[in-house]
N, C-alpha and C positions, 0 to 999 in steps of 0.2 A: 739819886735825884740831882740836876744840875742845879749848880749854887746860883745861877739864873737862868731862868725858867723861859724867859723872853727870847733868847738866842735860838731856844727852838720851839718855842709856842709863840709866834711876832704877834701879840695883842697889839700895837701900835697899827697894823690896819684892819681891827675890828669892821667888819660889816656893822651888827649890831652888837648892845648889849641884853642878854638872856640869864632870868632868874632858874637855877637849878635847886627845886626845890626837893632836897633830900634827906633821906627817914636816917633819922639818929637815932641809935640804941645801944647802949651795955651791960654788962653784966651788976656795974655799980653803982646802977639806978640815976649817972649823973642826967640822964634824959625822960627819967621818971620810967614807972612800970611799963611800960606799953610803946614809951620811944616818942619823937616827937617826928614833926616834919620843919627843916632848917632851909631858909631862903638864903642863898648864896647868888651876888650881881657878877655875872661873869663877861667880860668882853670878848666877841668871838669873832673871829676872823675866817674868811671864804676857807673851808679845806677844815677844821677843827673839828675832832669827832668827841663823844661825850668822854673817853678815857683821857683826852690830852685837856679837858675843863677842869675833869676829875683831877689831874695831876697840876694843873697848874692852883687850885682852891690850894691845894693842900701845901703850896710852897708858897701863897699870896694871904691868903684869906685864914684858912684853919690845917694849923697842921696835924689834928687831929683825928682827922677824916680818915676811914679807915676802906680799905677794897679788896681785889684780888686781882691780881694780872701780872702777864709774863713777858708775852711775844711784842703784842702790840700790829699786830699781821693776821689775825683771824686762824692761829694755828693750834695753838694752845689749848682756848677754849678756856682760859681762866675768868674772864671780866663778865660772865653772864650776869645779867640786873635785869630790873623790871624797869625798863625804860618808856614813859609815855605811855603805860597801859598795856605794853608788849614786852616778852620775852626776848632782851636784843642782849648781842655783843658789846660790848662799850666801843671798843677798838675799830669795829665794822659802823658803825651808827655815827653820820655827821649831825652835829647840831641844829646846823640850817636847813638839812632836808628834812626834819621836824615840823618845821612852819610852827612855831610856839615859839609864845613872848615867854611865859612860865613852864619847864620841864620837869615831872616828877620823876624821879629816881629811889625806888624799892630795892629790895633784896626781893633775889627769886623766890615766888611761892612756893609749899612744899616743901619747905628745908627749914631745919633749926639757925635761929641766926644768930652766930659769932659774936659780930661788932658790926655795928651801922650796915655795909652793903654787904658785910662777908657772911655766907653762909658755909653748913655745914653738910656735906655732900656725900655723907659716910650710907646713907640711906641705898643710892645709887653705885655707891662702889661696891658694897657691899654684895648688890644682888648680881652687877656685874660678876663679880668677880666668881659666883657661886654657879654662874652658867659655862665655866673653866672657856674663858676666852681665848684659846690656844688650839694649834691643831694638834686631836687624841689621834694616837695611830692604836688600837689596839690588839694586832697580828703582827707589827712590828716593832721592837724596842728602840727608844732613840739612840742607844749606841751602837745597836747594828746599821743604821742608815748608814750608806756612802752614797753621795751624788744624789743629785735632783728628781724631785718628784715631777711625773711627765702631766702634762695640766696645757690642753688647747685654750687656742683665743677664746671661743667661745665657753667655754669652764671657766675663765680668768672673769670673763665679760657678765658673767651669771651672778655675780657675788660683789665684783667689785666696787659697785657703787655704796653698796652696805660696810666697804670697810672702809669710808672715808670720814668715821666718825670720830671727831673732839672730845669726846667726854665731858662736854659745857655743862648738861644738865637744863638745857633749857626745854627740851621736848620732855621732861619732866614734871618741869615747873607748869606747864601749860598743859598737864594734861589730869581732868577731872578724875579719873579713876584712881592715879595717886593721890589726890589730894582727899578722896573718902574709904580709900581702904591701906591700910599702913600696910597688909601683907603681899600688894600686890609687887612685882618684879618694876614693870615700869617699859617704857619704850625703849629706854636704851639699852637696856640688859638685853629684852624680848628681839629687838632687830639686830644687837652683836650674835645673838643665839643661833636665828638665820645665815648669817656671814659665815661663821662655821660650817652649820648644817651644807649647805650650798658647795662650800669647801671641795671638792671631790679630792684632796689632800687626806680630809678628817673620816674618822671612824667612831666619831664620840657622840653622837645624834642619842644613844640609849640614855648615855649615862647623864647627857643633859635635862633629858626628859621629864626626871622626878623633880627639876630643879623648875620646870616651862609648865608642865600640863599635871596642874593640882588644884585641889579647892581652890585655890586665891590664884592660881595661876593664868597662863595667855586669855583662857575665853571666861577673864572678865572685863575684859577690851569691846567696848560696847562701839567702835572705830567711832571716835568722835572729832578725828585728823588732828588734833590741834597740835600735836606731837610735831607731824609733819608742816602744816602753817611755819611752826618756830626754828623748825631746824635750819640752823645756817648753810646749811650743805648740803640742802636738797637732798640727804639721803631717803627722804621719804621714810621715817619709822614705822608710820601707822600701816603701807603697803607692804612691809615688812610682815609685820605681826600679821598680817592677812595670810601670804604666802607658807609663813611657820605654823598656823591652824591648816591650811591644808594640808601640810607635810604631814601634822602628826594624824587629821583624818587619814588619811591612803595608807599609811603604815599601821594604825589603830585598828578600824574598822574593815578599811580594804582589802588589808594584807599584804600592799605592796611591800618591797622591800627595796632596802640601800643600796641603790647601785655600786656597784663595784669601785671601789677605792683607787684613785691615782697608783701606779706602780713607778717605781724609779728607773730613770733611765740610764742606758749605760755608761760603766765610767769611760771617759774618752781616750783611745788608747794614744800612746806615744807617738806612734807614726800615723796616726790620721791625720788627712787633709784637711787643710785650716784654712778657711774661708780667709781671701785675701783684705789686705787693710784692717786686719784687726789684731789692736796692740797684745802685750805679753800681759799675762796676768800678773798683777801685783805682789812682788815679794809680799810674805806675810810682816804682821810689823809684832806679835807676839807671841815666846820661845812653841813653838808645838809637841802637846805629849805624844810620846813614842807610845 
């Protein structure tokens, strides 16, 4: 935290001043069972997004104030709040394009909460994590790979927009299905699931299977987008989830099967011709096992 706050938050040319009124709560009951909601006068200046209010309360007004964030660039995906009745970024979200004199600031629904804005996100990682978000080869072991797996523009272009997810948790937070069944996976497990599946790297579509399509699993997605509405990154989850129900019909019911797997390409021998104007590859920078 800078020891002043003003050299890079300049409240000195506030447009307005805007009350951010936000939910307090702990463990030690000093905000009472249930948490309260705390008016904080903030001076805001043209360009000031709710994370740099957030940071200047807590170096001006209460240092108490508790959050989560990293980047500060939309990269991270730490600052997700319930902003104004929406699932936003802090860091992405300017004050003034609010148009509110009063702004409420939540922790995201569907999560255990921490302290004040912080919640706990073990819900979502957890199922992440159990859809093995990694590409499975299972005809090839990872230490026999040498060299690159072969993969066209259009294979890259099939998936990629699915792996440009944050792990915010706000198509989470916004989405009803989590919010009344605790066994369900969630949008953001269910659309990394896809990104793999799609993969033509991966061979792990079975083994995810028992983890996507069960009682509590994908088609309890009744597509109500709101997954999609929140996501900062227009990855569209809720399209996602659509795409990963047909997969596993065609493969269930139909009988299709997984296309054949990316094979690697060859390694490049020493006297091949090397496309001009391109630099030497990078010494490595650490020792390699023999």
């Amino acid at each position: 935290m800078c020891s002043d706050p003003n050299k890079v938050i300049d409240v000195t040319k506030a447009v307005q001043d805007v009350i951010l009124r936000i939910y307090r709560w702990d463990s030690s009951g000093t905000w009472g069972e249930d948490g309260r909601l705390v008016d904080y006068k903030v001076p805001v200046p043209s360009g000031m997004t709710i994370l740099d209010a957030l940071i200047w309360i807590k170096a001006n007004l209460d240092h108490t104030l508790s959050w989560r964030a990293a980047c500060r660039m939309g990269v991270c995906g730490s600052c997700g709040m319930f902003i104004h009745g929406k699932p936003l970024l802090a860091c992405q979200t300017q004050v003034l394009k609010l148009h509110a004199d009063v702004i409420e600031i939540r922790p995201l629904p569907n999560y255990p909460i921490v302290k004040d804005l912080v919640t706990d996100q073990s819900r979502m990682i957890d199922a992440h994590t159990r859809i093995k978000p990694y590409i499975i080869r299972t005809g090839t072991p990872p230490e026999a790979v040498a060299g690159e797996f072969h993969q066209t523009e259009e294979e890259l272009v099939r998936y990629l927009q699915f792996s440009y997810c944050l792990k915010c948790g706000l198509c989470m937070s916004a989405c009803p299905t989590v919010a009344s069944l605790q066994e369900f996976p969630g949008p953001q497990p269910l659309g990394q699931a896809l990104r793999y599946v799609y993969d033509t790297r991966d061979e792990g579509f079975d083994e995810r299977l028992k983890e996507i399509d069960n009682a509590f699993g994908i088609f309890r997605c009744h597509f109500a987008g709101a997954c999609s509405e929140a996501c900062p990154k227009g990855i569209d989850p809720a399209f996602a989830i659509q795409l990963l129900k047909k997969e596993i019909v065609k493969r269930a019911i139909m009988g299709c099967q997984a296309p054949e797997s990316a094979g690697l390409m060859p390694v490049q021998q020493d006297n091949a011709v090397k496309a001009p104007n391109v630099p030497a590859t990078p010494a490595f920078t650490v020792e390699q096992k023999k």
